[in-house]
C-alpha positions as a LaTeX table, in Angstrom:
\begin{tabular}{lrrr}
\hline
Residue & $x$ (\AA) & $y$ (\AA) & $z$ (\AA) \\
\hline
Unk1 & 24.52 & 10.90 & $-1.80$ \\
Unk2 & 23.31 & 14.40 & $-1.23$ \\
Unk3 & 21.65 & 14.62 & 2.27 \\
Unk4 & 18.64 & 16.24 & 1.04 \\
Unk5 & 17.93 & 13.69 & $-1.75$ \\
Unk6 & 18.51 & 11.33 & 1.44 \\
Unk7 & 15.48 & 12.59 & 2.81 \\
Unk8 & 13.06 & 11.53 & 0.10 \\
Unk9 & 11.63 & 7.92 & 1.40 \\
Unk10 & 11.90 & 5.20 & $-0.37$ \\
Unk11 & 12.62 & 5.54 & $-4.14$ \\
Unk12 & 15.66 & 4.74 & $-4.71$ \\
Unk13 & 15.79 & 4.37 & $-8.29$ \\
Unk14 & 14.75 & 8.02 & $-8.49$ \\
Unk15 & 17.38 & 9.45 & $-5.37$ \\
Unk16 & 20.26 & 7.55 & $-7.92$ \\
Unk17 & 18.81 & 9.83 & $-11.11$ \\
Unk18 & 18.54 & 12.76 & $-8.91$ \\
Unk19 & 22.06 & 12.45 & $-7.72$ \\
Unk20 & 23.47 & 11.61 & $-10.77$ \\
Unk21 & 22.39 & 15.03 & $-11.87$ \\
Unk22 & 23.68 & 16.65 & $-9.00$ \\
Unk23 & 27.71 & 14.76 & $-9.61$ \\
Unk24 & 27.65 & 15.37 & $-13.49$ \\
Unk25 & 26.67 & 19.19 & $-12.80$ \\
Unk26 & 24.09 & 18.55 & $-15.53$ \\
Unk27 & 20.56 & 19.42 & $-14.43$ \\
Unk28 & 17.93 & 19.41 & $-16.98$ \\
Unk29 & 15.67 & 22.68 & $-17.00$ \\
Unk30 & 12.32 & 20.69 & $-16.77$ \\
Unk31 & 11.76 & 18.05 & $-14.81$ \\
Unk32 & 8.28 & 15.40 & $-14.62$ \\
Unk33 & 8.03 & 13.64 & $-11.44$ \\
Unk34 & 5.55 & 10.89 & $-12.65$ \\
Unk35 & 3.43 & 8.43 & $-10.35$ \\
Unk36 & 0.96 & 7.11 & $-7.87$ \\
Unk37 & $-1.07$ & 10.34 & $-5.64$ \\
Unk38 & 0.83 & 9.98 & $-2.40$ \\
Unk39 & 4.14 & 8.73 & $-3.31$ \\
Unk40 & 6.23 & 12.05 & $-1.98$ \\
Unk41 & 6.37 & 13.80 & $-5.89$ \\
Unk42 & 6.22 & 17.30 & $-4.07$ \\
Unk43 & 8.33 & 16.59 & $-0.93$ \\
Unk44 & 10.76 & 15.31 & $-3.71$ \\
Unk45 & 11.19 & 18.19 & $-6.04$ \\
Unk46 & 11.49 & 20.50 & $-2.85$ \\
Unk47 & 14.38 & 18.21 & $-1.26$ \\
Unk48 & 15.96 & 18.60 & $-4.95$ \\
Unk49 & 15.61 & 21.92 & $-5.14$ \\
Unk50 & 17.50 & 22.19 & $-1.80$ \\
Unk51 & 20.42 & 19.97 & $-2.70$ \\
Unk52 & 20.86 & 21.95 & $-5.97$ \\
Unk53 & 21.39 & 25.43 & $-4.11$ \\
Unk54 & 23.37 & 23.38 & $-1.22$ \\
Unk55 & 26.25 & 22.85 & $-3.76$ \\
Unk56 & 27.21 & 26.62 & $-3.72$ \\
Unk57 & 28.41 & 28.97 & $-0.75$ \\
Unk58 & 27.52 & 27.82 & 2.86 \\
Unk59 & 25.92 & 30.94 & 4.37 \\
Unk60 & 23.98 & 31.86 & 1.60 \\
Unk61 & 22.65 & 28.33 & 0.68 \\
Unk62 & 21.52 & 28.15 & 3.71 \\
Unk63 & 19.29 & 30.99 & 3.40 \\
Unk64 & 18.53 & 29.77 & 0.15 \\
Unk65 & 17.44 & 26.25 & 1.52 \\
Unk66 & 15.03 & 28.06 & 3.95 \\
Unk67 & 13.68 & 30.78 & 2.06 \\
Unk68 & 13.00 & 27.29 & $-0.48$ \\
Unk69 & 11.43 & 25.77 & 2.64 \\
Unk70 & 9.24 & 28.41 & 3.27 \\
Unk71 & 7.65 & 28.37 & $-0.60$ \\
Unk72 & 9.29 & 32.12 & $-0.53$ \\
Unk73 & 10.12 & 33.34 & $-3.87$ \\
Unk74 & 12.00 & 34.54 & $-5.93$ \\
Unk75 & 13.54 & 31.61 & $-4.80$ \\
Unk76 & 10.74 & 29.10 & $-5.85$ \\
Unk77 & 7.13 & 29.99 & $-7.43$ \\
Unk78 & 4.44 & 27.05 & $-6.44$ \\
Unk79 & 1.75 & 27.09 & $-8.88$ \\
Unk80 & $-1.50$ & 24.31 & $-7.93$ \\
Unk81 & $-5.44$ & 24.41 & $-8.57$ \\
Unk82 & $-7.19$ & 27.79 & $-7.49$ \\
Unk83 & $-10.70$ & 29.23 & $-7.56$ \\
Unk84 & $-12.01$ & 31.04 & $-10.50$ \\
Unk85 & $-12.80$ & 34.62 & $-8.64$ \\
Unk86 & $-16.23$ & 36.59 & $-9.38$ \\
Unk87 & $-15.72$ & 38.28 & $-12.86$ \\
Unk88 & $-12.36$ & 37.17 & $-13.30$ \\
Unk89 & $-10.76$ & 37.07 & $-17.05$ \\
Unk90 & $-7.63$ & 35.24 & $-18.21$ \\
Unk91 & $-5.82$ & 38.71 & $-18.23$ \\
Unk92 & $-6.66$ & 39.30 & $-14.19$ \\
Unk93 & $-3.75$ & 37.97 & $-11.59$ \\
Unk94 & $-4.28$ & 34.21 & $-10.24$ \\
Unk95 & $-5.57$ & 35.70 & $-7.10$ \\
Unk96 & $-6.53$ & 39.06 & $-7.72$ \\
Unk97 & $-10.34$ & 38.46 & $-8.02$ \\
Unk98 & $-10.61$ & 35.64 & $-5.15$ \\
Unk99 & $-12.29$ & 36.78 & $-1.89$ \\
Unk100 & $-10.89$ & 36.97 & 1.59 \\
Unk101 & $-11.89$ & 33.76 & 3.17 \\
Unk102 & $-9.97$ & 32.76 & $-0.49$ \\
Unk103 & $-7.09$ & 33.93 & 0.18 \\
Unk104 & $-6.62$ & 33.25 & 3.97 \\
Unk105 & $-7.62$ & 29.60 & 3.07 \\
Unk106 & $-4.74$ & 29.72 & 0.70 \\
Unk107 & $-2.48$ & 31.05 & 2.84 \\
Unk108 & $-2.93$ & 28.29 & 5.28 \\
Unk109 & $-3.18$ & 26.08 & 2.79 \\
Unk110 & 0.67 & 27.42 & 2.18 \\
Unk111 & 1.60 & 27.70 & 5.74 \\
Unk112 & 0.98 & 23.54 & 6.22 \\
Unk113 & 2.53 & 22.88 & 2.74 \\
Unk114 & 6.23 & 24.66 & 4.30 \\
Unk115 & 5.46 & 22.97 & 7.71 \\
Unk116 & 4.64 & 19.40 & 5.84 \\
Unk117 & 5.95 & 19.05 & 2.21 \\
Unk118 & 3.85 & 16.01 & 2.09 \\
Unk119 & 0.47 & 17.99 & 2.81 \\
Unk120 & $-2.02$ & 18.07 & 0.02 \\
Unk121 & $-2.86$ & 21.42 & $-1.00$ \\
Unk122 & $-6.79$ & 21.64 & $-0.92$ \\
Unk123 & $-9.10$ & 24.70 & $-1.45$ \\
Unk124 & $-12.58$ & 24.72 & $-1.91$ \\
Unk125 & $-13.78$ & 24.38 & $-5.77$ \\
Unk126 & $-9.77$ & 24.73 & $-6.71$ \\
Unk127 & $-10.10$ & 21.84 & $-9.77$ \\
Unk128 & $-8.03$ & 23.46 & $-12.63$ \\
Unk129 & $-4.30$ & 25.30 & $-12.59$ \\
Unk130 & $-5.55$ & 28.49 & $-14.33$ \\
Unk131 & $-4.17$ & 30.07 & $-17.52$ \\
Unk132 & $-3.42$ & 33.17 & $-15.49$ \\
Unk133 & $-1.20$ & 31.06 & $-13.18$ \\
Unk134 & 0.83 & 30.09 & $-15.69$ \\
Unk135 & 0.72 & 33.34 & $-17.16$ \\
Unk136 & 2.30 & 34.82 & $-13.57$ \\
Unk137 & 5.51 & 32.74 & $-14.15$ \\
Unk138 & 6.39 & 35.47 & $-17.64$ \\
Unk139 & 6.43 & 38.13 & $-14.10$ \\
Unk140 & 8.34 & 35.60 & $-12.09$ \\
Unk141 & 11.00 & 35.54 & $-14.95$ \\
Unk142 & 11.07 & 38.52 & $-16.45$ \\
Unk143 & 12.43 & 40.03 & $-13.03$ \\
Unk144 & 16.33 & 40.11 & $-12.38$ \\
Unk145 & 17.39 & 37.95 & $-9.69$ \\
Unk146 & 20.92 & 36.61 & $-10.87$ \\
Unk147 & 22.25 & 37.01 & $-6.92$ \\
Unk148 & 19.68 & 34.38 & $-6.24$ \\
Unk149 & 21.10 & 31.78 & $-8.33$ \\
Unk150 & 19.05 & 28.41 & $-9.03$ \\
Unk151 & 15.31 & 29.59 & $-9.18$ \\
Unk152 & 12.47 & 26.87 & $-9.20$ \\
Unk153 & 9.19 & 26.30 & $-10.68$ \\
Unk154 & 7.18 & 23.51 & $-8.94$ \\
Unk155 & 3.59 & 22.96 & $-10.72$ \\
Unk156 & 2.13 & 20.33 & $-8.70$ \\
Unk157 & $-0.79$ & 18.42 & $-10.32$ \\
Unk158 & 0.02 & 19.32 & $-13.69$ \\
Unk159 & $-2.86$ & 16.91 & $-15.56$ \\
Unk160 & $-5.02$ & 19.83 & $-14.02$ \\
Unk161 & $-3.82$ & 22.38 & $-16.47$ \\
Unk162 & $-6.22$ & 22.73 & $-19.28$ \\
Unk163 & $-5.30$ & 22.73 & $-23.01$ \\
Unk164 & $-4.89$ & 26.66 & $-22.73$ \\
Unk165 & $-2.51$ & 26.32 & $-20.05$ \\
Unk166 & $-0.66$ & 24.00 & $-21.07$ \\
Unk167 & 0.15 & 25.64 & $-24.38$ \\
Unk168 & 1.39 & 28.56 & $-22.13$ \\
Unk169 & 3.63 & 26.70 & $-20.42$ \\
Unk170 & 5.27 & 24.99 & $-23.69$ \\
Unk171 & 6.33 & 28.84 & $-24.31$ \\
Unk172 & 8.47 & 29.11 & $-21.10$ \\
Unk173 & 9.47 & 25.40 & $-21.56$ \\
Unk174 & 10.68 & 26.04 & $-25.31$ \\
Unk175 & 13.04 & 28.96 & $-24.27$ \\
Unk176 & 14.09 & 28.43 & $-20.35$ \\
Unk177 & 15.80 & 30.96 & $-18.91$ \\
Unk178 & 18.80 & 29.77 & $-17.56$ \\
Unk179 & 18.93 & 28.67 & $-14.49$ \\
Unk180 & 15.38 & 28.26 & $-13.62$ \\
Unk181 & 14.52 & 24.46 & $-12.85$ \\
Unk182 & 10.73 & 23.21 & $-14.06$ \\
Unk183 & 9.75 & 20.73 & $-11.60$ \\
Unk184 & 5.99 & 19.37 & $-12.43$ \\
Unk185 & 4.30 & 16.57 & $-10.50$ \\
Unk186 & 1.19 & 14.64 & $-11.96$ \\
Unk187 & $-0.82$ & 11.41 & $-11.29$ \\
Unk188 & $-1.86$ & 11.19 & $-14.52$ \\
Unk189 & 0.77 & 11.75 & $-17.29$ \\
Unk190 & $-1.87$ & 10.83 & $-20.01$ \\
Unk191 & $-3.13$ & 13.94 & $-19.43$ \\
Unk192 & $-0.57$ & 16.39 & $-20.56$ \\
Unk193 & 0.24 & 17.49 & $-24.07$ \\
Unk194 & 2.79 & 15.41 & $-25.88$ \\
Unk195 & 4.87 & 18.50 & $-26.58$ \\
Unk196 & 5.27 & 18.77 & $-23.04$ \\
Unk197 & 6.79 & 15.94 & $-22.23$ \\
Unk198 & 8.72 & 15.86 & $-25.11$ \\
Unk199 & 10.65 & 18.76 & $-23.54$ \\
Unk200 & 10.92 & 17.15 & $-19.62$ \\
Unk201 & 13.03 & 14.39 & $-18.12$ \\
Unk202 & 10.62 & 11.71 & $-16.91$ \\
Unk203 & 11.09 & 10.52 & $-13.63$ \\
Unk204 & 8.84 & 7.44 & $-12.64$ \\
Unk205 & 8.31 & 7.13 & $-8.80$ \\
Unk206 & 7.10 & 3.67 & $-7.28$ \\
Unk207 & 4.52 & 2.58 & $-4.39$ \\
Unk208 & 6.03 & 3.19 & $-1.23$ \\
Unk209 & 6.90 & 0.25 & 1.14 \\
Unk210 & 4.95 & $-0.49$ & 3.94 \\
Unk211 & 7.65 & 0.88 & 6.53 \\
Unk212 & 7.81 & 4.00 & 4.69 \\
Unk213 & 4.06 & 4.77 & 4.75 \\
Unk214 & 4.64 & 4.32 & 8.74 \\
Unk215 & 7.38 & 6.39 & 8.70 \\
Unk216 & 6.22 & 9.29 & 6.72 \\
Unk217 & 2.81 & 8.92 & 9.14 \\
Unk218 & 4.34 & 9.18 & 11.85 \\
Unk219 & 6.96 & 11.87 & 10.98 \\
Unk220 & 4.54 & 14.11 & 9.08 \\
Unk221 & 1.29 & 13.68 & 10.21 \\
Unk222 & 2.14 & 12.92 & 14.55 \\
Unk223 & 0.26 & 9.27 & 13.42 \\
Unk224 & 0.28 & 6.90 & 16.51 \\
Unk225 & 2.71 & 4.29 & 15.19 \\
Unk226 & 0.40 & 1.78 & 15.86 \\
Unk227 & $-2.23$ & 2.73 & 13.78 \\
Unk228 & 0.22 & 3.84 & 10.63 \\
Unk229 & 1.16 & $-0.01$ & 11.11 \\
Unk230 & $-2.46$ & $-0.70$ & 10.67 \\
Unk231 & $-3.39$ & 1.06 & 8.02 \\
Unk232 & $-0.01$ & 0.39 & 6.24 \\
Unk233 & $-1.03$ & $-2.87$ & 4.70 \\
Unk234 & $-4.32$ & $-1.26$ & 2.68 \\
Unk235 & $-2.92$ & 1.73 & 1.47 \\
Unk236 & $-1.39$ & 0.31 & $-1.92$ \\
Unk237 & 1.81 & 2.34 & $-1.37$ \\
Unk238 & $-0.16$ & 5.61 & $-1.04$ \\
Unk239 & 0.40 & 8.12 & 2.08 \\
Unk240 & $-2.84$ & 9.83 & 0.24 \\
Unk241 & $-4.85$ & 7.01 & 0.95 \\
Unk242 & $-3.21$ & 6.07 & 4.32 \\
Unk243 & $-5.01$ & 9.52 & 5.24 \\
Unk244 & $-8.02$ & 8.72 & 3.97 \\
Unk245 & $-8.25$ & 5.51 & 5.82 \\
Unk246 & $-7.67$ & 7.18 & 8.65 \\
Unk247 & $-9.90$ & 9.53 & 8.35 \\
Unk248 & $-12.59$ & 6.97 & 8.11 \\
Unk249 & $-11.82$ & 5.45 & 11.69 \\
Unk250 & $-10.00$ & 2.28 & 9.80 \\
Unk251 & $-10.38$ & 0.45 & 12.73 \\
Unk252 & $-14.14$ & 0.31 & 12.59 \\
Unk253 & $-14.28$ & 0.14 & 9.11 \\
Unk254 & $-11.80$ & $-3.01$ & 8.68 \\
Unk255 & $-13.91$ & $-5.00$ & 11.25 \\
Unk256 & $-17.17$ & $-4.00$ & 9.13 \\
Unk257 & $-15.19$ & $-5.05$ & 5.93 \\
Unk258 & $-14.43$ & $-8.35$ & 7.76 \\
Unk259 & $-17.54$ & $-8.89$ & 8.37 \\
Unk260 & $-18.78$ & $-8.46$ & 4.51 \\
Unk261 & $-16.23$ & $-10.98$ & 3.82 \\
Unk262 & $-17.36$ & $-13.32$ & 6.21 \\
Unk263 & $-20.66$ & $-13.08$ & 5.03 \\
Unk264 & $-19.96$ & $-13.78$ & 1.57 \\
Unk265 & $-17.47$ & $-16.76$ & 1.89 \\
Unk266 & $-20.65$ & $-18.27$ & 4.20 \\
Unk267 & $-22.78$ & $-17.78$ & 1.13 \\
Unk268 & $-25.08$ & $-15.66$ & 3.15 \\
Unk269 & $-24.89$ & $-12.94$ & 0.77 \\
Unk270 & $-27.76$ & $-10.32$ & 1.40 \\
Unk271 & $-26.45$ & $-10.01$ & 5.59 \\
Unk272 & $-23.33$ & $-9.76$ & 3.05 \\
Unk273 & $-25.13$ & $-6.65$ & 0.82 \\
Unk274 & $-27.05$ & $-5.91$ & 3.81 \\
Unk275 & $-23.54$ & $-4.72$ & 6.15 \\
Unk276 & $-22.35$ & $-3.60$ & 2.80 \\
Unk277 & $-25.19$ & $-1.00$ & 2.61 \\
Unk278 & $-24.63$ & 0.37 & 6.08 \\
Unk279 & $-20.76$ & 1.00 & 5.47 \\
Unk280 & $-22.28$ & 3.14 & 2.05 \\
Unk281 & $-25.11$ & 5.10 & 3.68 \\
Unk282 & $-23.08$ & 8.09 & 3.97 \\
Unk283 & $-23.10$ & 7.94 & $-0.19$ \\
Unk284 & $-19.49$ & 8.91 & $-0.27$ \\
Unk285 & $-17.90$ & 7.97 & $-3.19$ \\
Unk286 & $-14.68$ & 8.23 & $-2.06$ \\
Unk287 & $-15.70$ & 5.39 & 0.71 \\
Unk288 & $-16.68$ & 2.58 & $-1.63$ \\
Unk289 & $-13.19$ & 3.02 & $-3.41$ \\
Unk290 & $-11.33$ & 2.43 & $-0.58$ \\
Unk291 & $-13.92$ & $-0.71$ & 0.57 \\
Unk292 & $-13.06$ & $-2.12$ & $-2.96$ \\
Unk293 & $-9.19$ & $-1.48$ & $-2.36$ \\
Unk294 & $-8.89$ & $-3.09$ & 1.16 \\
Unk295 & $-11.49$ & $-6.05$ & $-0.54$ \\
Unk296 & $-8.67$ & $-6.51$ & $-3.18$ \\
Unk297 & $-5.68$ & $-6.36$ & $-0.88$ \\
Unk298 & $-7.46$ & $-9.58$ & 1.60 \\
Unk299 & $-8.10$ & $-11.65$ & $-1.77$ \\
Unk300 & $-4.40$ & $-11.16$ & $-3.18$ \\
Unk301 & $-3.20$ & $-11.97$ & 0.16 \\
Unk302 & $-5.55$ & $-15.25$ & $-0.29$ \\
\hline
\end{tabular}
């Protein structure tokens, strides 16, 4: 197996697909990485797009492979959610109209995404892939790069295209130029337009294991290994959520949690509501999900 693909975790089914591609020398020009936020979608398409360009000459693929780690194109264009700049239009440039603390966010934003291919891309009020985004990628391959090779198109999160987006991108999907690779990565598949998915290979990832969530914690994010093996168990195969446990001092909040619990099998249900209420003063939303989760995962275990 290709040592890139080798360094996807876990999903096995989809390393086998991947490297089937890769020995039949037939690698379809779109590809949808389906599944679960935080099962590696991203860190997968990059680690494909570097065991594509590994297959031809050894000095330049390996300037290839690191201008591909480094998100530099021509090589590879990342499109993801940005801000809708003051008086922007459709016609402007995806950044063009976006302020400076904008674009230096997004530049770091970029810098951890090269360092970590398993970081989340996040910029304030960044909830839709813009029309002019997808737009950009006419510019990306109208431009003569044939020395170059392979070229790449990751769109990561691609349920947050809109409707006029997503009819853009059918264009460039109906005629691909060849050799550029679509890669696109969504959570929710539902989502996208029929027609484009009708013209992409599906490729379903799975959960991770527990031991892979450690791994991936402790290789990518410096997590204390004893902790990742904490929070492994309640993260329902989801490095996204292993964050966000962490983030929320697990620790504390599984003894609080344990607490509810025993409160409620004791039938002394309002100290029950009444610990409950403390965990959700904060009001955050994203809080009582995960309470609800790590709930679930001590009754299945019962």
């Amino acid at each position: 197996m290709n040592p890139f693909i080798e360094h996807i975790p876990g999903q096995e089914r989809v390393k086998q697909t991947l490297n089937n591609f890769l020995k039949a020398d037939k690698i379809p020009h779109a590809l949808l990485f389906a599944g679960m936020e935080g099962v590696g979608k991203d860190n997968a398409a990059l680690q494909f797009a570097k065991s594509v360009v590994s297959k031809s000459n050894l000095i330049e693929s390996e300037k290839k492979i690191k201008a591909l780690e480094q998100l530099q194109e021509p090589f590879i264009k990342l499109i993801f959610p940005l801000p809708r700049g003051k008086n922007e239009i459709d016609s402007s440039s995806p950044t063009e109209k976006l302020n400076l603390d904008d674009i230096e966010i997004i530049r770091e934003e970029l810098e951890l995404k090269s360092k970590n291919p398993f970081h989340k891309i996040s910029i304030p009020k960044a909830n839709t892939i813009k029309i002019n985004s997808i737009r950009n990628i006419k510019n990306f391959l109208s431009m003569n790069y044939d020395e170059t090779g392979y070229r790449f198109i990751l769109i990561s999160d691609a349920h947050l295209m809109n409707e006029e987006a997503q009819n853009s991108l059918l264009k460039n999907l109906e005629e691909p130029p060849e050799k550029v690779i679509f890669i696109l990565t969504t959570s929710i598949v539902s989502k996208l337009k029929s027609t484009i998915l009708s013209r992409c290979w599906r490729i379903n990832f799975d959960p991770l294991m527990e031991e892979e969530i450690v791994s991936v914690l402790v290789k990518y994010f410096n997590t204390d290994k004893l902790i990742a093996e904490e929070v492994a168990p309640f993260t329902m195969g989801s490095v996204s959520l292993a964050l966000n446990l962490i983030e929320l001092n697990f620790h504390d909040l599984k003894n609080k949690i344990i607490s509810i619990l025993r409160y409620s099998f004791g039938r002394k249900f309002n100290s029950a509501l009444d610990e409950l209420n403390l965990v959700l003063s904060d009001q955050n939303s994203m809080r009582f999900q995960i309470i609800v989760g790590m709930i679930i995962t001590w009754l299945n275990d019962v």
